[in-house]
N, C-alpha and C positions, 0 to 999 in steps of 0.2 A: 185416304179416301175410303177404309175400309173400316164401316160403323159396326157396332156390336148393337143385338138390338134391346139392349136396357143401359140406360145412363148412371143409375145410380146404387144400385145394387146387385153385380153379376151372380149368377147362380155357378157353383163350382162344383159341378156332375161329376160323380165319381165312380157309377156304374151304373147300369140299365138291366130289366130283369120285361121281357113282355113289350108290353105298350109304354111301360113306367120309365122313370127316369129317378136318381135318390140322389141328393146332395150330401157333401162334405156330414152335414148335422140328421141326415138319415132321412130326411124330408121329401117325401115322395111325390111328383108332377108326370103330371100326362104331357105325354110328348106329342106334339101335332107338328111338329117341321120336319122330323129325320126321316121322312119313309119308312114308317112302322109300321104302316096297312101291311104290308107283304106277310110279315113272318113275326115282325117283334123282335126287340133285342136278346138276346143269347139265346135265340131258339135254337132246342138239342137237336136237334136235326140237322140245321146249318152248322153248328157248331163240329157235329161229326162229320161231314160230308169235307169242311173245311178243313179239320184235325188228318181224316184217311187222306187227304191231295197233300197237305205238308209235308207228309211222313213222305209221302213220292218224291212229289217236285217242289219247289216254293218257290216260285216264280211269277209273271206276269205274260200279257200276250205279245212283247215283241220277239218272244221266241217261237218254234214249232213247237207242235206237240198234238197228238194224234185226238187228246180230250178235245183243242179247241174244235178241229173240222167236224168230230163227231158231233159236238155239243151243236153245231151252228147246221149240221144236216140234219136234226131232230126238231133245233126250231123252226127253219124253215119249211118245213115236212108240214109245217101246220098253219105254214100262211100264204095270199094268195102267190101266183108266178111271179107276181110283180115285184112282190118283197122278197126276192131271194138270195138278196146280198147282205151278210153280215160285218159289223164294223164293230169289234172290241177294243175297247177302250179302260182307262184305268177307274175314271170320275167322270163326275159330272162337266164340270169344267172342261176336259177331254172331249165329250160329248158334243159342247156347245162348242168348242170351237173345229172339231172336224165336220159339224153342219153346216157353219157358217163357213169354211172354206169348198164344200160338199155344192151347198147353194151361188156362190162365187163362180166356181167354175163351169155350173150347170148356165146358169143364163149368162154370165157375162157381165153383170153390174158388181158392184165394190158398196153402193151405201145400206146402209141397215137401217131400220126401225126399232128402239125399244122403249120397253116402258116403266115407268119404276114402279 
């Protein structure tokens, strides 16, 4: 059930630089799906900020660790009262299904809506 979205010639991405994206044959494509508005693929900043946390810890958030509370009173610090709970997650997929059990328990119904 899980389609690829080209039929007949996949592209075989083999690194990212920016906004770009290069294939196997060096063939450079603008990426408009991966969330590259943000920062772009291997920006040096993320890449050292991710490089100095490895060297620490390399882990994820079902553990403590004093980064995530600080990280989550920094963002909240800057949004209204209402928003003052943080939920870290691994993916997207993570994301969409602790909202949809999020939404579940809040009102009480079970059916969804989606759209393809």
């Amino acid at each position: 059930s899980c389609k690829v979205f080209y039929a007949k010639d996949p592209l075989k991405i083999v690194r990212a630089q920016g906004q770009y994206m290069f294939d196997e044959k060096g063939e450079k494509y603008l990426d408009c799906i991966n969330n590259v508005a943000h920062v772009g693929h291997s920006h040096p900043y993320v890449i050292k900020a991710a490089t100095k946390q490895m060297e620490l810890l390399n882990t994820n958030s079902r553990f403590l660790h004093d980064n995530l509370v600080q990280y989550a009173q920094r963002l909240t610090a800057t949004l209204p009262e209402k928003l003052s709970v943080c939920y870290f997650v691994n993916s997207g997929s993570e994301a969409n299904d602790l909202a949809l059990r999020l939404a579940r328990q809040y009102s009480g119904h079970q059916d969804v809506i989606t759209l393809e």
